[in-house]
BALOBA-1460 file (C-alpha; in Angstrom, 3 decimals):
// residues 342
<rec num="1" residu="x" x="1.507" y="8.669" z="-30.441"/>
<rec num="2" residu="x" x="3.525" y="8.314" z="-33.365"/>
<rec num="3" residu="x" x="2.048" y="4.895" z="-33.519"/>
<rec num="4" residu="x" x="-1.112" y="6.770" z="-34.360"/>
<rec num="5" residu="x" x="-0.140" y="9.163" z="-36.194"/>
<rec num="6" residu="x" x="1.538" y="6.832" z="-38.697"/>
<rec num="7" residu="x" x="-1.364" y="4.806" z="-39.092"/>
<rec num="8" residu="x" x="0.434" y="1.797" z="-37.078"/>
<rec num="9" residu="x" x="-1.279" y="-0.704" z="-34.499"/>
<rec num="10" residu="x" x="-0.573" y="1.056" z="-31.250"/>
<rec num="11" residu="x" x="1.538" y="-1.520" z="-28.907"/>
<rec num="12" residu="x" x="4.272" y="-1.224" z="-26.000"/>
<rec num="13" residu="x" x="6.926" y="-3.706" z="-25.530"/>
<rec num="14" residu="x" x="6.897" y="-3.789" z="-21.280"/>
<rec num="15" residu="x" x="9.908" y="-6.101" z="-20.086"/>
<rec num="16" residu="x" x="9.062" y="-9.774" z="-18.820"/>
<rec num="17" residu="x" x="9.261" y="-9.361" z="-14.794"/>
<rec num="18" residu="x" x="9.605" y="-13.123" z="-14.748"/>
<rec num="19" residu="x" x="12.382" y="-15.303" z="-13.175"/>
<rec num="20" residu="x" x="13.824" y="-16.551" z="-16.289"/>
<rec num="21" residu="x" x="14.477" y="-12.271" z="-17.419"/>
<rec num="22" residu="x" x="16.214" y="-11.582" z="-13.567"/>
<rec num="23" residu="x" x="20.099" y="-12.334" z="-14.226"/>
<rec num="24" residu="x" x="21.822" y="-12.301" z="-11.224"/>
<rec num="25" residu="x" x="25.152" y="-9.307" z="-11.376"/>
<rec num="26" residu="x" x="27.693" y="-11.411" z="-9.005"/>
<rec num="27" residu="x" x="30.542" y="-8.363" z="-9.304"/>
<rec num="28" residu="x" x="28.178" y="-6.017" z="-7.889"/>
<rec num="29" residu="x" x="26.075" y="-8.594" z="-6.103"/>
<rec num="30" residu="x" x="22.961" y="-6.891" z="-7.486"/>
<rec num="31" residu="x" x="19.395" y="-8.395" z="-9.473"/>
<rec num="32" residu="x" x="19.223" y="-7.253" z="-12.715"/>
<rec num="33" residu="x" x="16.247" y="-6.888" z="-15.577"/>
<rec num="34" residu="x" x="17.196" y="-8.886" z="-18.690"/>
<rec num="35" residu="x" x="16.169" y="-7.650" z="-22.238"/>
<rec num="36" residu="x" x="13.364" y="-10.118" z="-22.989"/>
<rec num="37" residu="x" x="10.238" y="-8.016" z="-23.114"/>
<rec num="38" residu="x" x="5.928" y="-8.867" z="-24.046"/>
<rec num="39" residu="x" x="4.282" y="-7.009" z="-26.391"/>
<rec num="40" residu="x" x="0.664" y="-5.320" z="-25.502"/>
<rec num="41" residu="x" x="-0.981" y="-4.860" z="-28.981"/>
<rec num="42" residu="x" x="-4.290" y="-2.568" z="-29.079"/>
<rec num="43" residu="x" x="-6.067" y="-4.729" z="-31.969"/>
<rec num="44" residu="x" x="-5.153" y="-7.915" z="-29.849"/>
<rec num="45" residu="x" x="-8.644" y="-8.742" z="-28.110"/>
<rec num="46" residu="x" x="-6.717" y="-10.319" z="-25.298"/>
<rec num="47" residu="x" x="-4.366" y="-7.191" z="-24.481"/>
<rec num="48" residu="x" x="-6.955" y="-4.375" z="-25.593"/>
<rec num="49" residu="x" x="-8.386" y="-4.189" z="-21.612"/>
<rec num="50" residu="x" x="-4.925" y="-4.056" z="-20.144"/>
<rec num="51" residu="x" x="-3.734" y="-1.802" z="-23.166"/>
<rec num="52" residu="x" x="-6.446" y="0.738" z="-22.400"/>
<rec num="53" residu="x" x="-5.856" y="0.407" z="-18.343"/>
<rec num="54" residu="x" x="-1.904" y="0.611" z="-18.942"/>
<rec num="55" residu="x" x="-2.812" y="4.140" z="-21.047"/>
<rec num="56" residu="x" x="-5.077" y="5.549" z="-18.077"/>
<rec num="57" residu="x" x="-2.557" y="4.969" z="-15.644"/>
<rec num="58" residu="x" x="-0.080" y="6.556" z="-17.794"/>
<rec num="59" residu="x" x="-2.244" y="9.661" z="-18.504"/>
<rec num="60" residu="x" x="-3.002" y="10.173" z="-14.738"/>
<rec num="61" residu="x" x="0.620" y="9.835" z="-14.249"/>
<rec num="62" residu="x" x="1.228" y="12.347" z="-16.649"/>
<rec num="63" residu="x" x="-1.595" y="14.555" z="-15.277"/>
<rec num="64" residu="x" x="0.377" y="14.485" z="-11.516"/>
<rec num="65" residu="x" x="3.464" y="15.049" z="-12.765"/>
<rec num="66" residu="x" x="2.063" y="18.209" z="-14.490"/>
<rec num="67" residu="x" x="0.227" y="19.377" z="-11.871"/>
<rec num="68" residu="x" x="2.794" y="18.317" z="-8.936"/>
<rec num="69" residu="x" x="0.313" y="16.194" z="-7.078"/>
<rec num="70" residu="x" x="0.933" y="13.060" z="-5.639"/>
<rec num="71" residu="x" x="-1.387" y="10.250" z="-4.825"/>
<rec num="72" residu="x" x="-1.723" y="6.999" z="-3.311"/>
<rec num="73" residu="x" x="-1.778" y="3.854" z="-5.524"/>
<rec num="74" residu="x" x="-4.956" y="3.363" z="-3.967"/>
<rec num="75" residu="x" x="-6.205" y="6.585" z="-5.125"/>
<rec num="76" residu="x" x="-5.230" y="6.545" z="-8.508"/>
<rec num="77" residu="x" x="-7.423" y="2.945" z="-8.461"/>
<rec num="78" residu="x" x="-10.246" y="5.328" z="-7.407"/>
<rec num="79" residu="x" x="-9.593" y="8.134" z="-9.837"/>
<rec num="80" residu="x" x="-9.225" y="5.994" z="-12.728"/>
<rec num="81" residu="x" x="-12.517" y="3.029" z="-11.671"/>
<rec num="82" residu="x" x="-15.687" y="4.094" z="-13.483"/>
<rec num="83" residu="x" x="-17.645" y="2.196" z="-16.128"/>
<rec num="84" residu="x" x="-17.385" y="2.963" z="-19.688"/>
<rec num="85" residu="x" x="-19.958" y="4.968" z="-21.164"/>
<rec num="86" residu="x" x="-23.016" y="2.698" z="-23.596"/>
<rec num="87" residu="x" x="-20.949" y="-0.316" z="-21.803"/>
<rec num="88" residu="x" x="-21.389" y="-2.307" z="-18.807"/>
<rec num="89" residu="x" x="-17.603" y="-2.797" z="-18.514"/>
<rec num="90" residu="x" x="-15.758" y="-1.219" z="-15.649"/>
<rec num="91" residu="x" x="-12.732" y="0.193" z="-16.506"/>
<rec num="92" residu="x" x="-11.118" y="-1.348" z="-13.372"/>
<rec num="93" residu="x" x="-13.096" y="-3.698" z="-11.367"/>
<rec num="94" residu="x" x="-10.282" y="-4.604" z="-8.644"/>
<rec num="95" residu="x" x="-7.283" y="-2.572" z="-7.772"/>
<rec num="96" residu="x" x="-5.483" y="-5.795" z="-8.269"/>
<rec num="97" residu="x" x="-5.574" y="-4.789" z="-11.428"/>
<rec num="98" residu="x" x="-4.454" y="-1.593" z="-11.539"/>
<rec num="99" residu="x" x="-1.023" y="-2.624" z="-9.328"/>
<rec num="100" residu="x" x="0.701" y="-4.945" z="-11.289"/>
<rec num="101" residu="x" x="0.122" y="-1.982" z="-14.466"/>
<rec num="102" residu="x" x="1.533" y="0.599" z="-12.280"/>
<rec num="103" residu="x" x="5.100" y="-1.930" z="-12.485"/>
<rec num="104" residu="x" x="4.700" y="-2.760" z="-15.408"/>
<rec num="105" residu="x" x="4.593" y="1.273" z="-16.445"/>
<rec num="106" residu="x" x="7.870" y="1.517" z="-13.908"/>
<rec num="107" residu="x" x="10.232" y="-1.112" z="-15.642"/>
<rec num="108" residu="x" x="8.977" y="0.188" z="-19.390"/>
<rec num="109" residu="x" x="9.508" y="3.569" z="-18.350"/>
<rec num="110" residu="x" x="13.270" y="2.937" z="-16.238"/>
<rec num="111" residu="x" x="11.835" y="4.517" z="-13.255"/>
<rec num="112" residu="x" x="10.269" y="4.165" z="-9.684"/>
<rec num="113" residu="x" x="7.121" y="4.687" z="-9.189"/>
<rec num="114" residu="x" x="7.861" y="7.860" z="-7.364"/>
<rec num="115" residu="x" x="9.116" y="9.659" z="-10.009"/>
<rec num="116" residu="x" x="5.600" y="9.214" z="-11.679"/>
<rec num="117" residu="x" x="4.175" y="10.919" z="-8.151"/>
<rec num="118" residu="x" x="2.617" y="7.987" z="-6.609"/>
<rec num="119" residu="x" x="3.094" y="6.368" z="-3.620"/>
<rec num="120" residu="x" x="2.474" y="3.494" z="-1.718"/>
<rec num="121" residu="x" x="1.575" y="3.399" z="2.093"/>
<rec num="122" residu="x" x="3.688" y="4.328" z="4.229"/>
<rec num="123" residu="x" x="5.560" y="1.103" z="6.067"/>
<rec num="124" residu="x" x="8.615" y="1.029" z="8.754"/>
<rec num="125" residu="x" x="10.060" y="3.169" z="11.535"/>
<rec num="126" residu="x" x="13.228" y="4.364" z="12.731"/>
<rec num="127" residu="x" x="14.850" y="5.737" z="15.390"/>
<rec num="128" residu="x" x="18.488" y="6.288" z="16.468"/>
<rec num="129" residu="x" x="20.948" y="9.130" z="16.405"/>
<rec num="130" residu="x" x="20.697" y="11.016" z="13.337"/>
<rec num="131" residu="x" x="18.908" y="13.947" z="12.446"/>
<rec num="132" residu="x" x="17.014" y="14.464" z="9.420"/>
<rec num="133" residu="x" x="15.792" y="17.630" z="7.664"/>
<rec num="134" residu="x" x="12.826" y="17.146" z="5.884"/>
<rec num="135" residu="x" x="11.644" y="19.884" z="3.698"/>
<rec num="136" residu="x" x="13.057" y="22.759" z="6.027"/>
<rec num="137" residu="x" x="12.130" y="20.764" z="9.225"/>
<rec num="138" residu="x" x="14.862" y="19.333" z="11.264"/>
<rec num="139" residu="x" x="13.988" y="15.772" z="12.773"/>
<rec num="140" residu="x" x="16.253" y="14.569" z="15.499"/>
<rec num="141" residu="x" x="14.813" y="10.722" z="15.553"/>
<rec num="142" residu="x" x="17.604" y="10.120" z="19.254"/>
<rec num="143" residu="x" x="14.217" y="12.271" z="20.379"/>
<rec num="144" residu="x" x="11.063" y="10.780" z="19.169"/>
<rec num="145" residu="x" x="10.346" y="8.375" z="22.636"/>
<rec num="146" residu="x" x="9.297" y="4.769" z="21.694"/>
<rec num="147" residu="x" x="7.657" y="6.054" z="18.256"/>
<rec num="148" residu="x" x="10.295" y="6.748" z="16.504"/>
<rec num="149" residu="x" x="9.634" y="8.518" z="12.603"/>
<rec num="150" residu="x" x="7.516" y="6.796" z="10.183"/>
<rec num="151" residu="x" x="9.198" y="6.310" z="6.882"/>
<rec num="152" residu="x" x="7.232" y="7.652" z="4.385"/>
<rec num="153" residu="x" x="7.224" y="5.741" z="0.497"/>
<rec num="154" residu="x" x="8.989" y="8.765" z="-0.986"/>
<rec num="155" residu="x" x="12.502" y="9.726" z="1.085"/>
<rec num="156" residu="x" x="14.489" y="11.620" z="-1.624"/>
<rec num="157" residu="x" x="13.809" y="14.732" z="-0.172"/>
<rec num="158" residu="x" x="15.234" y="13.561" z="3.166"/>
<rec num="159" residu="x" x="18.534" y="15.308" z="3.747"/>
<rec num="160" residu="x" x="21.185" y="13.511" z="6.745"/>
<rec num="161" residu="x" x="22.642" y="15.502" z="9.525"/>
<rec num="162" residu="x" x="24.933" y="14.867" z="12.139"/>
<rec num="163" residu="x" x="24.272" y="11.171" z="11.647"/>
<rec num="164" residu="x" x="26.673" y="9.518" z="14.507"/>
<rec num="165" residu="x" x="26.142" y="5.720" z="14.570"/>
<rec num="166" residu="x" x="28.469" y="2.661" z="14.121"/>
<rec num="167" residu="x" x="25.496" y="0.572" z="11.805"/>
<rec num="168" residu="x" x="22.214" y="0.739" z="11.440"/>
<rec num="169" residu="x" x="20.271" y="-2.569" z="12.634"/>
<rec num="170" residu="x" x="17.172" y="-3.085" z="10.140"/>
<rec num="171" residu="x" x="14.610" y="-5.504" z="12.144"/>
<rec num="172" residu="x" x="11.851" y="-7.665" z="10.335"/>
<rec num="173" residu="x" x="9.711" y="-7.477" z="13.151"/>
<rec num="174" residu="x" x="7.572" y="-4.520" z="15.219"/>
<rec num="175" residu="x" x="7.934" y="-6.597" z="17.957"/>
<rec num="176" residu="x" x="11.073" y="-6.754" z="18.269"/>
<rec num="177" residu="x" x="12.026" y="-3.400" z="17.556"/>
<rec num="178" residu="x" x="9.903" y="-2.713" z="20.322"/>
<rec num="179" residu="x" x="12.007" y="-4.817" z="22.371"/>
<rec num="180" residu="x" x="14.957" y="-3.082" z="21.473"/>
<rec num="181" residu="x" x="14.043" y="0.295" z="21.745"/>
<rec num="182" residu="x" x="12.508" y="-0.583" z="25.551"/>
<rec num="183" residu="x" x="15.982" y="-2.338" z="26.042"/>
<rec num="184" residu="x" x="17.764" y="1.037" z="25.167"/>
<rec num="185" residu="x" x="19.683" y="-0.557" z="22.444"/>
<rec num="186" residu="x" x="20.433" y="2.028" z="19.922"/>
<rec num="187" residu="x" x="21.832" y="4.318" z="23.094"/>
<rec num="188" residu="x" x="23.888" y="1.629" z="24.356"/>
<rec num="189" residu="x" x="25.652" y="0.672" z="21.299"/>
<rec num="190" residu="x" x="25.412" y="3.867" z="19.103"/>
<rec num="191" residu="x" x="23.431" y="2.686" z="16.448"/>
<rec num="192" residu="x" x="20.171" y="3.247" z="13.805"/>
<rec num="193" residu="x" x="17.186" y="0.897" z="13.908"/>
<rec num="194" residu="x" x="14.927" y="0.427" z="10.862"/>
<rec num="195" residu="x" x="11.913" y="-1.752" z="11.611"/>
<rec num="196" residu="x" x="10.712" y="-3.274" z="8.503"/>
<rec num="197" residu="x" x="7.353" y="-4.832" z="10.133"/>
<rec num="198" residu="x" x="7.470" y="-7.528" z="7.585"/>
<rec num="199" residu="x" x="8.818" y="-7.191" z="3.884"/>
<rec num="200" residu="x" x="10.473" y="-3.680" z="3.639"/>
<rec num="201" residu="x" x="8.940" y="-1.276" z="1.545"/>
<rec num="202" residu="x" x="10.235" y="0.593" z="-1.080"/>
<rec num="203" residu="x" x="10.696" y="3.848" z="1.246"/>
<rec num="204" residu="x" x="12.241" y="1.777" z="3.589"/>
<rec num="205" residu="x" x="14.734" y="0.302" z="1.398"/>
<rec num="206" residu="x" x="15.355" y="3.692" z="-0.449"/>
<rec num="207" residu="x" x="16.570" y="4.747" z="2.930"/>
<rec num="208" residu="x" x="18.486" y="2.278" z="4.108"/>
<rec num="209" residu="x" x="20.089" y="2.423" z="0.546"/>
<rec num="210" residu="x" x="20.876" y="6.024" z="1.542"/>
<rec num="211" residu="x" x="22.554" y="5.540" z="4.961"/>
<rec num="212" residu="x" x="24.880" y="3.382" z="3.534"/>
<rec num="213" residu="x" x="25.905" y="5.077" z="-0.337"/>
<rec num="214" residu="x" x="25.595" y="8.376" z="1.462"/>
<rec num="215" residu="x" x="26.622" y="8.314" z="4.928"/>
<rec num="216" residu="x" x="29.070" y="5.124" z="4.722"/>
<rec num="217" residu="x" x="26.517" y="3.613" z="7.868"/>
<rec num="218" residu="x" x="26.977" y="-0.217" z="7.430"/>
<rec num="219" residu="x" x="24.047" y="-2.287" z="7.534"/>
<rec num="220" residu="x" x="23.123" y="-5.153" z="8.903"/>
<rec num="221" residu="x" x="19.696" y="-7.159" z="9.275"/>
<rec num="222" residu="x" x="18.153" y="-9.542" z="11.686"/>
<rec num="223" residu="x" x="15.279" y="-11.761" z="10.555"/>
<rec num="224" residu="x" x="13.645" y="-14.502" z="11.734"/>
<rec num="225" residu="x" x="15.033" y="-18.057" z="11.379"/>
<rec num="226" residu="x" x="12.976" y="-18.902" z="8.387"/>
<rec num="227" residu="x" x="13.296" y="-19.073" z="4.668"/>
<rec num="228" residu="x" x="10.993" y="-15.677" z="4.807"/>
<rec num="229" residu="x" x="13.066" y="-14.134" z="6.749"/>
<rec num="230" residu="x" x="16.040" y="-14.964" z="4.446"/>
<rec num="231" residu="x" x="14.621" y="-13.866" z="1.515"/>
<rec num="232" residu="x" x="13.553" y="-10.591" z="2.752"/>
<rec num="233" residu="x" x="17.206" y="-10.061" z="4.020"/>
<rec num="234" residu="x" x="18.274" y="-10.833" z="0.093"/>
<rec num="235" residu="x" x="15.628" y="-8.518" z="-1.107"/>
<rec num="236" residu="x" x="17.331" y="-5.809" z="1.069"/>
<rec num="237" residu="x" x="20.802" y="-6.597" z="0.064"/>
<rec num="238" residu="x" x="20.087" y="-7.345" z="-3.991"/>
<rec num="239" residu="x" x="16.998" y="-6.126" z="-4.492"/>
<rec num="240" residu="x" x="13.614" y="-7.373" z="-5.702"/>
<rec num="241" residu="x" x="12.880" y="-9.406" z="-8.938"/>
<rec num="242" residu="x" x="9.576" y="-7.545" z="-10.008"/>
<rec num="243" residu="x" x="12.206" y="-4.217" z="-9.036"/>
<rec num="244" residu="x" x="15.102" y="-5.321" z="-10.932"/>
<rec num="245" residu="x" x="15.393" y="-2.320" z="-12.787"/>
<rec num="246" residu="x" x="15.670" y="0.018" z="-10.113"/>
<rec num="247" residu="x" x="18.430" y="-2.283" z="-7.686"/>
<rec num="248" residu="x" x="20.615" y="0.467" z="-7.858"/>
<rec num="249" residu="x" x="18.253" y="2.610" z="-5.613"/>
<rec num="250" residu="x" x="16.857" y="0.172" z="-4.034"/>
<rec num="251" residu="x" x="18.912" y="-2.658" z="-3.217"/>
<rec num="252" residu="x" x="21.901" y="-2.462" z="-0.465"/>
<rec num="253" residu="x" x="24.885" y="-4.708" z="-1.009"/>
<rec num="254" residu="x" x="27.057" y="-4.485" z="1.249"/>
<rec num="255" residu="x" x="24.655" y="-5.867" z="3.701"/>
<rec num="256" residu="x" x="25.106" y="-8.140" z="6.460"/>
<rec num="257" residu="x" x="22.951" y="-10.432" z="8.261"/>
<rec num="258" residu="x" x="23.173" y="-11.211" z="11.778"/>
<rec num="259" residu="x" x="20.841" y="-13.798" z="12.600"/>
<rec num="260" residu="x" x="18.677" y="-15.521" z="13.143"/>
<rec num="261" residu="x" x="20.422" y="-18.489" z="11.935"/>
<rec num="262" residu="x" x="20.342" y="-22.290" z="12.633"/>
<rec num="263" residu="x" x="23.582" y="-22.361" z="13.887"/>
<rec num="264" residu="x" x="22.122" y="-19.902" z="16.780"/>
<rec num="265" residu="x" x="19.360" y="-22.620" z="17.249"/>
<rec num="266" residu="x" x="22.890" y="-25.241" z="18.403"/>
<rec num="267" residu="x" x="24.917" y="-22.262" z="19.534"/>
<rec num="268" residu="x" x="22.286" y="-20.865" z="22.348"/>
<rec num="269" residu="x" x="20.550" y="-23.655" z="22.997"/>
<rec num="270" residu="x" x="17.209" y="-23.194" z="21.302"/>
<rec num="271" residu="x" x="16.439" y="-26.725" z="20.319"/>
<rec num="272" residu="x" x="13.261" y="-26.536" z="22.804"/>
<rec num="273" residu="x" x="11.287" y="-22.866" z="21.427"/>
<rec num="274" residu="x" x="12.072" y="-23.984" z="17.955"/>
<rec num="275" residu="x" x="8.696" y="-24.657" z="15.444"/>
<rec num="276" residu="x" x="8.410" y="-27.726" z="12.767"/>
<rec num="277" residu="x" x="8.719" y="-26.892" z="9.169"/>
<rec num="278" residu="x" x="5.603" y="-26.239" z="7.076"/>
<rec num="279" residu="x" x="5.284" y="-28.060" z="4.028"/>
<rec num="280" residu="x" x="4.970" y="-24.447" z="2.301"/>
<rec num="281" residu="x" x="8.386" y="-23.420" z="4.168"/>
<rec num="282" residu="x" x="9.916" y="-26.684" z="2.983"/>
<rec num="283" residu="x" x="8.987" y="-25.814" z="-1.057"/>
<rec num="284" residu="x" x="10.168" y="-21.722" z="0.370"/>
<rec num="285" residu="x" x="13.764" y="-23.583" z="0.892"/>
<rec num="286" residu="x" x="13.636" y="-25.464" z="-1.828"/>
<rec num="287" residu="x" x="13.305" y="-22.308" z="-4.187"/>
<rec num="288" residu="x" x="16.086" y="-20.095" z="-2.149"/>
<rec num="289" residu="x" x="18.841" y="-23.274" z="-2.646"/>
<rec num="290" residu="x" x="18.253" y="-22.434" z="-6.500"/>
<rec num="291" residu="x" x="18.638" y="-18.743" z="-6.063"/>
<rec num="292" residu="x" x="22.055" y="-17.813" z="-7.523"/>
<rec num="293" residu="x" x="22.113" y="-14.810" z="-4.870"/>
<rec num="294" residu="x" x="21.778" y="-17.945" z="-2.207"/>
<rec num="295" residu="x" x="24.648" y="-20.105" z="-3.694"/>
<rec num="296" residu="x" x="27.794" y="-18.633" z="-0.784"/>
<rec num="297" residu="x" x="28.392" y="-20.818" z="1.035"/>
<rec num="298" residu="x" x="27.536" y="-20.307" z="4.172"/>
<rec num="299" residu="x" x="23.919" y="-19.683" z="3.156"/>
<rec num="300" residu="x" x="23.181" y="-23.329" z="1.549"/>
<rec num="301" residu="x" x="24.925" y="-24.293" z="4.749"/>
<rec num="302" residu="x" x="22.064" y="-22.824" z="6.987"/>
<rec num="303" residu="x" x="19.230" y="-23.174" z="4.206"/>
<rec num="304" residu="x" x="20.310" y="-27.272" z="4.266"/>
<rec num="305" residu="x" x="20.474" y="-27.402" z="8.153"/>
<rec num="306" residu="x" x="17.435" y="-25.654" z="8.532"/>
<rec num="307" residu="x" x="16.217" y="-28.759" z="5.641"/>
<rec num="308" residu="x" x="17.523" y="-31.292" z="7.196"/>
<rec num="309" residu="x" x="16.312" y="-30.191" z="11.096"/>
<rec num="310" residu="x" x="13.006" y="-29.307" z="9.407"/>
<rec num="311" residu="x" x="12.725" y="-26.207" z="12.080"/>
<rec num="312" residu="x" x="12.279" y="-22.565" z="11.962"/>
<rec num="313" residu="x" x="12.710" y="-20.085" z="14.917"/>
<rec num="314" residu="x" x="11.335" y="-16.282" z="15.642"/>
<rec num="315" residu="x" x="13.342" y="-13.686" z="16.464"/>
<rec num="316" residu="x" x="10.904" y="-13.595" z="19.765"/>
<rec num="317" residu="x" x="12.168" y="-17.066" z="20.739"/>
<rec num="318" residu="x" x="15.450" y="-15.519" z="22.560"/>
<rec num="319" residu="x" x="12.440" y="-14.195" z="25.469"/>
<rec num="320" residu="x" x="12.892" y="-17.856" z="26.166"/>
<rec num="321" residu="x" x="16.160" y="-16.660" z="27.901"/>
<rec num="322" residu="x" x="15.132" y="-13.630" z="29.098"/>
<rec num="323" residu="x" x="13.297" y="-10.624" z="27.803"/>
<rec num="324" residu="x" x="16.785" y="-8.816" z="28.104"/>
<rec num="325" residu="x" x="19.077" y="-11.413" z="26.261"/>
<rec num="326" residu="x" x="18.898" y="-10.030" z="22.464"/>
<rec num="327" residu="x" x="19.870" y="-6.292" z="23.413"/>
<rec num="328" residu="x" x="22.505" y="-7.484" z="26.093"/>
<rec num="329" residu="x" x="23.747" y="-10.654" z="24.870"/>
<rec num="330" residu="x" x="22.900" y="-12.278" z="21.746"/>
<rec num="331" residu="x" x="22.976" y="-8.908" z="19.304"/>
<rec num="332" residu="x" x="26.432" y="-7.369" z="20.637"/>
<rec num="333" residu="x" x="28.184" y="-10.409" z="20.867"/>
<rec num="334" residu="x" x="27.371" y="-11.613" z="17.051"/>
<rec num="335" residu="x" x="28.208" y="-8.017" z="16.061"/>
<rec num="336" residu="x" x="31.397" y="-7.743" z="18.089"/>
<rec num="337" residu="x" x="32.939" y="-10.876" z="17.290"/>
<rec num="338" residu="x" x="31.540" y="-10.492" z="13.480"/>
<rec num="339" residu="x" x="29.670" y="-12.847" z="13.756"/>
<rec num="340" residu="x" x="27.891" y="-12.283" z="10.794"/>
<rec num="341" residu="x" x="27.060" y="-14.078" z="6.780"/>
<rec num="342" residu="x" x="26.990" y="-12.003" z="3.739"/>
């Protein structure tokens, strides 16, 4: 506005969410945003459509904020597609365009998306003994069957009580959780689950983040044996490069990772339900060996033997022992013993 105002080109500086701005914080073992930033100049024919979509996000930001709505990111798409009047040009044609805007608006502006009252969908589960009041309701998730509670995008409003649990287990896969939950696992060794289903999602990292500033719960994550699995782990742990600004909130240190791991593959005999390296996983390794956050040790020891064997393994490949072996053998033995990388 004062742009305007002063007779001035109206542009925004938004920072580069590029590898070569994401520095790597080893003391606190955290992503961070570097200070190089793009300029998005009104007058510039090849920014004015993204200058004019950044501003209409920004105004119906502004607009929930005021009127303490919140809406979907698919919504605001919706609320904000129409085409321009005397034009044939659609002010959004794709909501593929509107997402990447929406981060952009996030690392300009130093906050989550959240705090601008939108949300993504809702992605993850958990269940275990704690019990959590949420906006004067009191959810004990030790009670919620197989279901378990949803985690929603936004969990700031979440208050903990009478949390009792030794970690909290976050899973990459429904399935699995599933198998847990059916195997009585949280009950038998007194712990939270978090399933992920996948890449966790903001909401789900927010909370995890929470158990463990908060509540002191130590966390630790079990993937499967492939360089996806890994790098969702390190997303957990340090965050996110296109979130580096906001690794504070949403990444989780401390973090440990139980498996699966090639070692495991040796270790329980696993040689036979293993699966051959895609040429895509092989370039996925490849990447994570030049990943400062991927330079301990231990990890370019697995991330070369998992190279070198060219195999991956799912977390469902320990059925091939029995459906029972993860929840009564291979799970509290690598936790016991500590089995565990960082």
């Amino acid at each position: 506005m004062d742009q305007i105002e002063s007779d001035k080109v109206p542009k925004i500086h938004v920072p580069q969410r590029g590898f070569s701005n994401i520095l790597f914080d080893e003391e606190a073992n955290l992503l961070r945003m570097g200070d190089k930033t793009s300029s998005r100049n009104f007058m510039n024919v090849a920014h004015s459509r993204k200058f004019m979509q950044t501003m209409l996000i920004a105004s119906k930001c502004q607009e929930l904020v005021d009127r303490g709505k919140t809406a979907s990111i698919r919504e605001l798409y919706y609320q904000l597609k129409h085409t321009i009047p005397g034009y044939k040009e659609n002010t959004f044609d794709d909501q593929s365009e509107s997402d990447p805007l929406i981060v952009d608006l996030e690392t300009t502006l130093e906050v989550l998306r959240e705090e601008l009252h939108l949300k993504a969908d809702d992605k993850g589960t958990l269940i275990g003994n704690i019990i959590i009041e949420d906006s004067g309701d009191y959810i004990d998730c030790s009670k919620l069957g197989r279901s378990g509670l949803s985690i929603p995008s936004i969990v700031e409003h979440y208050k903990f009580h009478e949390v009792d649990a030794d970690y909290c287990l976050v899973i990459e896969t429904g399935a699995m959780f599933d198998r847990l939950v059916e195997e009585k696992y949280p009950q038998k060794n007194n712990c939270i689950m978090v399933s992920t289903k996948g890449q966790a999602a903001r909401g789900c990292r927010r909370l995890v983040n929470r158990l463990n500033r908060e509540k002191k719960i130590p966390i630790i994550m079990f993937t499967d044996g492939d360089p996806w699995g890994y790098y969702i782990y390190s997303v957990l742990k340090a965050g996110s490069m296109a979130l580096a600004h906001e690794s504070e909130r949403l990444g989780t240190p401390k973090s440990k990772f139980v498996g699966m791991t090639m070692s495991d593959v040796v270790k329980y005999e696993l040689e036979s339900v293993t699966e051959k390296l895609k040429d895509v996983d092989a370039k996925r390794i490849s990447e994570l060996l030049h990943y400062p956050w991927f330079q301990d040790k231990q990890w370019v020891h697995e991330l070369k033997l998992m190279e070198s064997k060219g195999i991956r393994i799912e977390q469902q490949a320990l059925a091939s022992k029995s459906l029972e072996f993860v929840a009564e053998e291979y799970l509290p033995e690598k936790i016991e013993k500590k089995q565990l990388l960082p």
